[in-house]
C-alpha positions in Angstrom: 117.4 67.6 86.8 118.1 69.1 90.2 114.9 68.5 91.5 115.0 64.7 90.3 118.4 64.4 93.2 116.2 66.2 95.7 114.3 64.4 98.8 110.5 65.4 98.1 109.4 64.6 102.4 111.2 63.1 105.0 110.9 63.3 108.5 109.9 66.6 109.4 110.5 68.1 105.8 106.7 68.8 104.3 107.8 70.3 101.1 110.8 70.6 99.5 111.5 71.7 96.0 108.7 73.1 93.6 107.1 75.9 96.3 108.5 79.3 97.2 109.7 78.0 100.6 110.9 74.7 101.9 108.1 74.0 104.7 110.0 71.8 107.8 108.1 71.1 110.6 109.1 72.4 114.0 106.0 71.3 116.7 103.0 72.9 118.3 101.7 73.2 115.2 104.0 75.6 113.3 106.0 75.4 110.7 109.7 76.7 109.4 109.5 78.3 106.2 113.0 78.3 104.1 114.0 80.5 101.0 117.1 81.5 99.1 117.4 83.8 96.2 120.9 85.3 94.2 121.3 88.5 93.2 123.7 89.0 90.2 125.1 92.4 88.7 124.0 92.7 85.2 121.1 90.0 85.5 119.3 91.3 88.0 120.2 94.7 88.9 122.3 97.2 87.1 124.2 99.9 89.3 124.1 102.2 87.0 120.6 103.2 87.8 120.2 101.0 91.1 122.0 102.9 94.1 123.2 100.6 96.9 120.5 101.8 99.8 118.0 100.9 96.8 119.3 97.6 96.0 119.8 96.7 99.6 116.0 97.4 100.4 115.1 95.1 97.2 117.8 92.2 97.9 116.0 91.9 101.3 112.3 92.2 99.5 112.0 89.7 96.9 113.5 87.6 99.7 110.7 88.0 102.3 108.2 88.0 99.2 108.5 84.3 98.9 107.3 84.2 103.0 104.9 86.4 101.8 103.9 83.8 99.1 103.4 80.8 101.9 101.2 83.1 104.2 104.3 83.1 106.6 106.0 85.5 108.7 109.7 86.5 108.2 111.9 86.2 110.8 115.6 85.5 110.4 118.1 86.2 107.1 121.4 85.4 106.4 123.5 87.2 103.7 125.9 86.5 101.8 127.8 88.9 99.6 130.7 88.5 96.5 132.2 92.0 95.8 134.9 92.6 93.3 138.1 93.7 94.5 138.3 97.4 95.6 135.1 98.2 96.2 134.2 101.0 98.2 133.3 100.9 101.6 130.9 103.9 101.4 128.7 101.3 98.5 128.6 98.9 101.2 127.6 100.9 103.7 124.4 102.0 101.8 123.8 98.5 101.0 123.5 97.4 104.7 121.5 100.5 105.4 119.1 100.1 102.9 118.8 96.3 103.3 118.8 96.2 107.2 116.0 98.6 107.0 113.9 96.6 104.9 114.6 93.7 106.9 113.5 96.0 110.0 109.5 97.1 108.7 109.1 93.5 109.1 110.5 92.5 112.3 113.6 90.5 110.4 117.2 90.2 112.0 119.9 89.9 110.1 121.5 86.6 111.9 124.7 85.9 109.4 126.3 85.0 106.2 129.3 85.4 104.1 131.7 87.7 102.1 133.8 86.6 99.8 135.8 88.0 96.7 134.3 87.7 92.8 136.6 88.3 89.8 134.0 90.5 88.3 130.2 92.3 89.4 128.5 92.1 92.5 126.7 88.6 93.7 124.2 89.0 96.7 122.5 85.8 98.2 120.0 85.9 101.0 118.8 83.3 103.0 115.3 83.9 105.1 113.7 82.0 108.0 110.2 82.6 108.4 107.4 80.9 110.4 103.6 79.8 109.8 100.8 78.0 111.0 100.9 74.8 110.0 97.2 74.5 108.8 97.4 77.9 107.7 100.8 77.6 104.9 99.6 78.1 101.2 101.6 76.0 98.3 101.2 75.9 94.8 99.9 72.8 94.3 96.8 72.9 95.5 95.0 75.1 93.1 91.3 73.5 91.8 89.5 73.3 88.9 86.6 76.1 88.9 88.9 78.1 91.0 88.9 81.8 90.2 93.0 83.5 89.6 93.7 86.7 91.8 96.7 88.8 91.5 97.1 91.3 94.3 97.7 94.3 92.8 98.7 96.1 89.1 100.9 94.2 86.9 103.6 95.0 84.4 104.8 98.8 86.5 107.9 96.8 87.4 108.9 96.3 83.8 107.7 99.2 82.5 110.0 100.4 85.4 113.0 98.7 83.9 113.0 100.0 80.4 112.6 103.4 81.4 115.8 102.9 83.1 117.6 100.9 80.0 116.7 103.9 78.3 117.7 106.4 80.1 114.9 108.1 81.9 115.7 106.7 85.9 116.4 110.4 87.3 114.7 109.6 90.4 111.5 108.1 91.9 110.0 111.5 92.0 109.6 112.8 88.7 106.7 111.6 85.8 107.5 107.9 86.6 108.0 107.8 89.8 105.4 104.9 90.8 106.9 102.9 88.1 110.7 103.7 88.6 110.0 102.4 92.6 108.5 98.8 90.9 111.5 98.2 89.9 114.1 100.0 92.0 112.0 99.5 95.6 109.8 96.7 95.2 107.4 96.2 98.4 106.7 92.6 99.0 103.1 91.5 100.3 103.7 89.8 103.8 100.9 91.6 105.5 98.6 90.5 102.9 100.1 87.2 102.6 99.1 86.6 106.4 95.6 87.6 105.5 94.9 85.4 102.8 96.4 82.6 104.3 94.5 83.0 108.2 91.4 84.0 106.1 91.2 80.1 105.3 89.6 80.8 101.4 92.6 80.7 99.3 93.8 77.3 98.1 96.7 78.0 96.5 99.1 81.1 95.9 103.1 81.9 95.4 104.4 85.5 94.1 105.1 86.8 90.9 108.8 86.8 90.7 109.0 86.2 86.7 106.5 87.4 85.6 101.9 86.3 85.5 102.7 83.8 82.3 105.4 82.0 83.6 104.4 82.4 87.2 100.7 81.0 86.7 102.2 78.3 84.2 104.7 77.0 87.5 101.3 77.1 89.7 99.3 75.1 87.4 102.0 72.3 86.2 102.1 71.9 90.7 98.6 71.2 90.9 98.1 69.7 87.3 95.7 71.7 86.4 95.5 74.5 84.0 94.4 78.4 83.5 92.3 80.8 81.5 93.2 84.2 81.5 91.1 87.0 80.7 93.1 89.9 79.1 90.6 92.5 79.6 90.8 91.6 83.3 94.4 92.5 83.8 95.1 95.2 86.3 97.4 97.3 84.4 97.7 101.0 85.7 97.3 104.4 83.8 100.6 104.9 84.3 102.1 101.7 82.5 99.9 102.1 79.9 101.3 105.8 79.4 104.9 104.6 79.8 104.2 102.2 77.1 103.0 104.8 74.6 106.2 107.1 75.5 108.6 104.0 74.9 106.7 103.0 71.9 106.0 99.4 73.9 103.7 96.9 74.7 101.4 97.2 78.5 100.1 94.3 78.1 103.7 92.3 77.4 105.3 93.7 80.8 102.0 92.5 82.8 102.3 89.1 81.6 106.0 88.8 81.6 107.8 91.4 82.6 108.6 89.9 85.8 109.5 91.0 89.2 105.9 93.0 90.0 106.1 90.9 93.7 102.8 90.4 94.0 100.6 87.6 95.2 98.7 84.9 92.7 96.5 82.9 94.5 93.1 81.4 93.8 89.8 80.7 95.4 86.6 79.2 95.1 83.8 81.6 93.0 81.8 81.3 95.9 84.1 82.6 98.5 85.6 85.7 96.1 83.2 88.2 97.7 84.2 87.4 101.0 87.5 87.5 100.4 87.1 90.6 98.6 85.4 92.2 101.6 88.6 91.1 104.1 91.1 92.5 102.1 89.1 95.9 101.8 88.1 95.8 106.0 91.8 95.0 107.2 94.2 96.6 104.7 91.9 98.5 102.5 92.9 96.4 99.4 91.4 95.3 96.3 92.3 92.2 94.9 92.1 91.7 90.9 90.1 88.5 89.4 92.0 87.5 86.0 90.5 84.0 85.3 90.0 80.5 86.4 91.9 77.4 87.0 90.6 74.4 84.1 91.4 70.9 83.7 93.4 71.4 80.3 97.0 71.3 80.7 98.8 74.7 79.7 97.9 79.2 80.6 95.7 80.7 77.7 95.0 84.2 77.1 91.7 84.7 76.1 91.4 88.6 74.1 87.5 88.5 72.3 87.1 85.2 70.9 90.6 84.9 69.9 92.7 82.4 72.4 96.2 82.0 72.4 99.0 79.8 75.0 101.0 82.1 76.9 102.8 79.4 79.1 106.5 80.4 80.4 106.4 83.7 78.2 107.9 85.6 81.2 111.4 86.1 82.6 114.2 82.9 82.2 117.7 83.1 83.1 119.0 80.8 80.5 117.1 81.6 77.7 118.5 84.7 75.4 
């Protein structure tokens, strides 16, 4: 419905709606790269497990993650914040510290925003102004059939992450859990990697994985009108989710396909081009990058599991549905 009232291109405006960043054109061949995300207490964070330096670092991150998800670089944020009445100053001190110093390992100043009261629970909203290379931004509508799908990196630690703290076992980020309790308290988002893939000129299409790889793919593939095949053995889901699964008597393989907020990249590429691509990532940043299936012409995302297929479409995180 919002979308339908929306301009899709004019003027300088190459993309509105539907991608992680609006794209405006600004000359010489770059690009302005616009984002906003909200923050709200008891959706998205809970600060009875999330201190404010924490939540500061990951109000600015999944921010600069959907820069990341355009091959862009961050450079400006605004911030707007809604605190209840009598907060304390010493909370919003940590806040800044932690988010200005996320802002900072990226080169991002903190330009302006807003504070205003809320009747009830903290409301964060960031704003961030990043820049690309016009023939270099990545959308997610350009995905093609016979493509292979990459995800950047283990999936699922961020949820695994959040039930440990729901029940009750977020002591610290240095204990048993540690790895998994920092997916979910500290995510890191992917801009250096971002700006790989996207210079490297062999991804053609990518955004992040805010709500999780079902969902996620599912918003990718309804851009470029295309569909998926995913292959469960291929997921990337670490030793340590699978043992945090075991311990919480829950499911690994539920968190990596929707338990949102895992901030990496999903992109795809041509089979041809996946071991070059494979040998940049491992030459400049010493990464491996995770095939998990292939774009197809048939609407809708399908986990594959044996001979067994089932649609997995928009199984990840929604904020209006219970």
């Amino acid at each position: 419905m919002i979308r339908a009232s929306c301009v899709v291109g004019a003027g300088s405006l190459l993309r509105g709606i539907g991608d992680d960043c609006a794209v405006i054109r600004r000359g010489e061949g770059l690009v302005e790269l616009v984002t906003t995300d909200a923050l709200v207490e008891g959706g998205h964070f809970d600060t009875a497990w999330h201190s404010p330096r924490l939540l500061g670092r990951k109000t600015a991150a999944v921010n600069l993650s959907d820069i990341a998800a355009m091959g862009g670089r961050p450079r400006y944020a605004l911030l707007s914040l809604g605190l209840p009445g009598g907060y304390e100053e010493s909370w919003l001190k940590e806040f800044m510290a932690g988010f200005l110093d996320r802002l900072g390992e990226f080169d991002t100043i903190l330009i302006g925003g807003d504070t205003v009261r809320t009747a009830a629970g903290i409301v964060l909203s960031v704003t961030v102004l990043g820049e690309a290379a016009e023939n270099e931004v990545l959308l997610r509508s350009t995905a093609r059939i016979g493509d292979l799908i990459l995800v950047s990196g283990p999936l699922g630690e961020a949820g695994a992450g959040l039930e440990l703290c729901r029940q009750g076992h977020c002591a610290g980020t240095d204990g048993r859990w540690s790895r998994l309790l920092a997916a979910h308290l500290d995510p890191q988002p992917e801009v250096t990697l971002g700006l790989v893939l996207a210079r490297s000129g062999l991804v053609s299409a990518m955004m992040d994985l805010s709500d999780g790889l079902a969902t996620d793919l599912a918003n990718l593939c309804r851009e470029s009108g295309v569909g998926a095949e995913v292959d469960g053995a291929a997921l990337p889901i670490s030793e340590e989710t699978r043992q945090a699964a075991e311990f919480l008597h829950a499911d690994a393989l539920s968190w990596a396909l929707g338990g949102g907020e895992d901030y990496r990249l999903l992109f795809t590429v041509a089979f041809d081009q996946l071991e070059t691509l494979q040998a940049l990532a491992s030459r400049e940043l010493g990464r491996e990058l995770y095939p998990v299936g292939r774009i197809v012409a048939e609407p809708g995302v399908r986990l594959l599991a044996g001979a067994t297929s089932r649609e997995i479409s928009d199984l990840g995180y929604d904020h209006f549905r219970d």
